[in-house]
C-alpha positions in Angstrom: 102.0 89.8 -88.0 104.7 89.2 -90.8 107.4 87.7 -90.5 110.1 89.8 -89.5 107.9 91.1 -86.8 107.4 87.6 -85.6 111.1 87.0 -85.7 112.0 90.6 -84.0 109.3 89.9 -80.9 110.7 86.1 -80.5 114.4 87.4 -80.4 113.4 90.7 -78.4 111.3 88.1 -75.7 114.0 85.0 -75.6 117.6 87.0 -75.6 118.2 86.7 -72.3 117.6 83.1 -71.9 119.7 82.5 -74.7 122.3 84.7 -73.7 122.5 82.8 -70.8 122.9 79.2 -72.1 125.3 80.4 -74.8 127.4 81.5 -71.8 126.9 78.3 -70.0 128.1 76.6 -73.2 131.2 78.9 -74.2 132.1 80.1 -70.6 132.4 83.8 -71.8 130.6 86.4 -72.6 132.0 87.6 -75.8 131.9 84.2 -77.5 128.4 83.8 -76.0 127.1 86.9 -77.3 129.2 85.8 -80.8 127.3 82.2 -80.4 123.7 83.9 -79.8 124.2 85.8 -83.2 125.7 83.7 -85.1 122.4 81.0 -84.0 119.9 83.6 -84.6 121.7 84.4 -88.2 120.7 81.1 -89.3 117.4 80.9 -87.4 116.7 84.4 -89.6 117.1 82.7 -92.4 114.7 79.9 -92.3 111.8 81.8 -89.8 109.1 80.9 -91.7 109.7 77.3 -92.4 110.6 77.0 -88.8 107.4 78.5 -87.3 105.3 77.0 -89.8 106.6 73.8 -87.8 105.1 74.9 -84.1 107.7 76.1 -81.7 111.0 77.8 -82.6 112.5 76.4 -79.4 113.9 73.4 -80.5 114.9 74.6 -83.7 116.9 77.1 -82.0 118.6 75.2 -79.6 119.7 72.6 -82.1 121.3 75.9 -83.7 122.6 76.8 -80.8 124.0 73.6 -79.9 125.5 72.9 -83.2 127.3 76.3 -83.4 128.7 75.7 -80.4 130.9 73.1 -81.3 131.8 74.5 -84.6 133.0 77.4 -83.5 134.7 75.8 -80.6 136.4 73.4 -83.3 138.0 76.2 -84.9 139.1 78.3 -81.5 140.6 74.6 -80.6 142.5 74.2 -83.7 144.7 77.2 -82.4 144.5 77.6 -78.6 146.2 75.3 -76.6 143.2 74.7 -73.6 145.0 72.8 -71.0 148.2 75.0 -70.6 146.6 77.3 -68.6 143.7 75.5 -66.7 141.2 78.5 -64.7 141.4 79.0 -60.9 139.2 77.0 -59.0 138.5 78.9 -55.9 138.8 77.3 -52.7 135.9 79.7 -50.4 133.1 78.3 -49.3 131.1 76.8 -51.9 127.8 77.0 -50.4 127.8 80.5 -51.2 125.7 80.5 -54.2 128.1 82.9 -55.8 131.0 81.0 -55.2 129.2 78.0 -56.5 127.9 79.4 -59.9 132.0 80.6 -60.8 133.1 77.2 -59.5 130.4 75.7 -61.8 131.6 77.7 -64.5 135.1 77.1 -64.6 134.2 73.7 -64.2 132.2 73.7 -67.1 134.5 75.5 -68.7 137.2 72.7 -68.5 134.7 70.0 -70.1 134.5 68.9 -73.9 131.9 70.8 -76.0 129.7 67.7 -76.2 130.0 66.5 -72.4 129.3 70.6 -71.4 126.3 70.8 -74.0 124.5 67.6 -72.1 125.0 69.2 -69.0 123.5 72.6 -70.1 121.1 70.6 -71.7 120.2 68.1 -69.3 120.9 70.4 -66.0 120.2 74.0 -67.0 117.4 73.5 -69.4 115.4 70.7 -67.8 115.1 68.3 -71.0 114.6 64.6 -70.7 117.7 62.6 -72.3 114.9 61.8 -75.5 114.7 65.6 -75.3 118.9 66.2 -75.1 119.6 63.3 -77.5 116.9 64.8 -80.3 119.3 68.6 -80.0 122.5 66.9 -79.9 121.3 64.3 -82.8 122.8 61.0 -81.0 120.9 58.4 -79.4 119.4 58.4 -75.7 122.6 56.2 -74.5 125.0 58.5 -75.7 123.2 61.1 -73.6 123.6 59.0 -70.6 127.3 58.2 -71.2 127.7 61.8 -71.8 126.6 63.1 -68.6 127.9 60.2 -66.3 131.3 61.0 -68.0 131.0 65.0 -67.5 129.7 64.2 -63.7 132.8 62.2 -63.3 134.8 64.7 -64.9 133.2 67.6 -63.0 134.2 65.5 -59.7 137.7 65.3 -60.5 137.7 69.1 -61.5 136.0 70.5 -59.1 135.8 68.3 -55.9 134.6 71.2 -54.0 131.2 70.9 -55.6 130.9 67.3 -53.8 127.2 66.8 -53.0 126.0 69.3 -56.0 127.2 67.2 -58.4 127.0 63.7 -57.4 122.9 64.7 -56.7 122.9 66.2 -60.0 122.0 69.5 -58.6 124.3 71.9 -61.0 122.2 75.0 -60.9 
Protein backbone atom coordinates (compact mmCIF):
# COMPACT_ATOMS: atom_id res chain seq x y z
CA UNK A 1 0.00 0.00 0.00
CA UNK A 2 1.57 3.49 -0.72
CA UNK A 3 1.48 6.00 1.10
CA UNK A 4 -1.31 8.09 0.39
CA UNK A 5 -3.48 5.01 0.65
CA UNK A 6 -2.01 4.43 4.05
CA UNK A 7 -2.73 7.93 5.06
CA UNK A 8 -6.38 7.96 3.35
CA UNK A 9 -7.39 4.45 5.39
CA UNK A 10 -5.80 5.84 8.78
CA UNK A 11 -7.80 9.24 8.42
CA UNK A 12 -11.02 7.44 6.89
CA UNK A 13 -10.74 4.69 10.24
CA UNK A 14 -9.70 7.39 13.20
CA UNK A 15 -12.01 10.64 12.15
CA UNK A 16 -14.41 10.14 14.42
CA UNK A 17 -12.31 9.72 17.35
CA UNK A 18 -10.47 12.62 16.56
CA UNK A 19 -13.37 14.66 15.84
CA UNK A 20 -14.41 13.91 19.12
CA UNK A 21 -11.30 14.94 21.22
CA UNK A 22 -10.81 18.04 19.05
CA UNK A 23 -14.35 18.95 20.29
CA UNK A 24 -13.51 18.08 23.83
CA UNK A 25 -10.52 20.43 23.43
CA UNK A 26 -12.08 23.49 21.49
CA UNK A 27 -15.77 23.02 22.87
CA UNK A 28 -17.20 23.57 19.30
CA UNK A 29 -17.70 21.98 16.48
CA UNK A 30 -16.55 24.25 13.81
CA UNK A 31 -13.16 24.96 15.48
CA UNK A 32 -12.97 21.18 16.13
CA UNK A 33 -13.55 20.20 12.69
CA UNK A 34 -10.97 23.36 11.84
CA UNK A 35 -8.52 21.71 14.61
CA UNK A 36 -8.86 18.03 12.98
CA UNK A 37 -7.77 19.51 9.60
CA UNK A 38 -5.54 21.67 10.35
CA UNK A 39 -3.67 18.41 12.60
CA UNK A 40 -4.03 16.03 9.78
CA UNK A 41 -2.50 18.94 7.30
CA UNK A 42 0.68 18.54 9.13
CA UNK A 43 0.40 14.77 9.86
CA UNK A 44 0.06 14.69 5.70
CA UNK A 45 3.06 16.12 5.46
CA UNK A 46 5.38 13.96 7.32
CA UNK A 47 3.34 10.32 6.85
CA UNK A 48 6.08 8.44 5.94
CA UNK A 49 8.55 9.46 8.49
CA UNK A 50 5.84 9.15 10.97
CA UNK A 51 4.79 5.54 10.27
CA UNK A 52 8.19 4.50 9.61
CA UNK A 53 8.27 5.21 13.48
CA UNK A 54 5.40 2.55 14.57
CA UNK A 55 2.07 4.12 15.47
CA UNK A 56 0.76 7.34 14.11
CA UNK A 57 -1.15 7.79 17.40
CA UNK A 58 1.11 9.68 19.32
CA UNK A 59 2.37 11.63 16.61
CA UNK A 60 -1.08 12.72 15.99
CA UNK A 61 -2.13 13.64 19.18
CA UNK A 62 0.93 15.67 19.93
CA UNK A 63 -0.38 17.53 16.63
CA UNK A 64 -3.42 17.80 17.83
CA UNK A 65 -2.57 18.93 21.15
CA UNK A 66 -0.17 21.52 20.00
CA UNK A 67 -2.59 23.05 17.44
CA UNK A 68 -4.90 23.43 19.97
CA UNK A 69 -3.28 25.91 21.84
CA UNK A 70 -2.05 27.80 18.86
CA UNK A 71 -4.96 28.39 17.46
CA UNK A 72 -6.56 29.15 20.73
CA UNK A 73 -3.63 31.79 21.25
CA UNK A 74 -4.73 33.61 18.38
CA UNK A 75 -8.75 33.38 18.87
CA UNK A 76 -7.59 34.75 22.61
CA UNK A 77 -5.75 37.60 21.35
CA UNK A 78 -9.18 39.01 20.14
CA UNK A 79 -12.06 37.52 22.07
CA UNK A 80 -12.65 38.61 25.31
CA UNK A 81 -13.58 34.81 27.15
CA UNK A 82 -14.82 35.82 30.46
CA UNK A 83 -17.50 38.55 29.43
CA UNK A 84 -19.80 36.24 28.59
CA UNK A 85 -19.26 32.98 30.65
CA UNK A 86 -21.80 29.75 29.13
CA UNK A 87 -24.92 28.69 30.99
CA UNK A 88 -24.49 26.09 33.35
CA UNK A 89 -27.63 24.29 33.60
CA UNK A 90 -29.13 23.54 36.82
CA UNK A 91 -31.43 19.93 35.81
CA UNK A 92 -30.48 16.99 37.11
CA UNK A 93 -27.09 16.09 36.50
CA UNK A 94 -27.33 12.48 36.62
CA UNK A 95 -28.88 12.52 33.43
CA UNK A 96 -26.04 11.50 31.33
CA UNK A 97 -27.09 14.14 28.84
CA UNK A 98 -27.17 16.83 31.18
CA UNK A 99 -23.92 15.73 32.48
CA UNK A 100 -21.90 15.57 29.14
CA UNK A 101 -23.21 19.65 28.32
CA UNK A 102 -22.33 20.50 31.91
CA UNK A 103 -18.95 18.84 31.34
CA UNK A 104 -18.56 20.68 28.35
CA UNK A 105 -19.21 24.09 29.32
CA UNK A 106 -17.13 23.34 32.10
CA UNK A 107 -14.38 22.37 30.04
CA UNK A 108 -15.04 24.98 28.02
CA UNK A 109 -14.26 27.63 30.79
CA UNK A 110 -10.70 25.96 31.56
CA UNK A 111 -7.17 27.13 30.09
CA UNK A 112 -6.08 25.29 26.94
CA UNK A 113 -3.36 23.49 28.86
CA UNK A 114 -5.46 22.51 32.14
CA UNK A 115 -8.46 21.31 29.43
CA UNK A 116 -5.85 19.34 27.18
CA UNK A 117 -4.69 17.23 30.60
CA UNK A 118 -8.13 16.58 31.23
CA UNK A 119 -8.98 15.31 27.66
CA UNK A 120 -5.77 13.67 27.92
CA UNK A 121 -5.77 12.14 31.19
CA UNK A 122 -9.73 11.59 31.46
CA UNK A 123 -11.12 11.05 27.90
CA UNK A 124 -8.17 9.20 26.45
CA UNK A 125 -6.99 7.05 29.27
CA UNK A 126 -3.10 7.97 29.22
CA UNK A 127 -0.97 7.63 32.22
CA UNK A 128 0.52 11.19 33.32
CA UNK A 129 4.21 9.69 31.57
CA UNK A 130 1.79 9.17 28.65
CA UNK A 131 -0.03 13.05 28.98
CA UNK A 132 3.29 14.67 29.94
CA UNK A 133 5.33 13.01 26.68
CA UNK A 134 2.04 14.87 24.24
CA UNK A 135 2.04 17.99 26.18
CA UNK A 136 6.08 17.94 26.26
CA UNK A 137 6.37 18.94 30.23
CA UNK A 138 7.35 16.80 32.89
CA UNK A 139 5.07 14.16 34.88
CA UNK A 140 4.62 16.93 37.81
CA UNK A 141 3.35 19.40 35.72
CA UNK A 142 0.77 16.86 34.63
CA UNK A 143 -0.21 16.40 38.08
CA UNK A 144 -0.42 20.12 38.93
CA UNK A 145 -2.28 20.50 35.82
CA UNK A 146 -5.12 18.25 36.57
CA UNK A 147 -5.46 18.91 40.39
CA UNK A 148 -5.67 22.69 39.29
CA UNK A 149 -8.40 21.99 36.41
CA UNK A 150 -10.36 19.52 39.10
CA UNK A 151 -10.34 22.41 41.40
CA UNK A 152 -11.30 24.69 38.85
CA UNK A 153 -13.97 22.31 37.38
CA UNK A 154 -15.41 22.28 41.18
CA UNK A 155 -15.72 25.91 41.42
CA UNK A 156 -17.35 26.02 37.84
CA UNK A 157 -19.41 23.52 37.86
CA UNK A 158 -20.32 22.32 41.55
CA UNK A 159 -23.19 20.46 40.16
CA UNK A 160 -20.76 17.81 38.95
CA UNK A 161 -19.79 17.10 42.78
CA UNK A 162 -18.98 13.39 43.02
CA UNK A 163 -17.95 13.15 39.07
CA UNK A 164 -15.24 15.15 39.53
CA UNK A 165 -13.80 14.89 42.89
CA UNK A 166 -13.66 10.76 41.78
CA UNK A 167 -12.21 11.75 38.70
CA UNK A 168 -14.99 10.22 36.74
CA UNK A 169 -15.36 13.00 33.83
CA UNK A 170 -16.76 10.87 31.06
Amino acid sequence: MDAEKAFNAYVAGGLTRWSRIAYLLTGDRHQAEDLVQVTFERVARHWERVVAGGDPDPYVRRIMHSQHVSLWRRRWRSVDLWSHPPEVPVDDPTAATDRAVVVRQALARLAPRQRAVLVLRYFEDLTEAEAAKVLDCSVNTVKSQTRDALARLRSLAPELGELVGGGELR
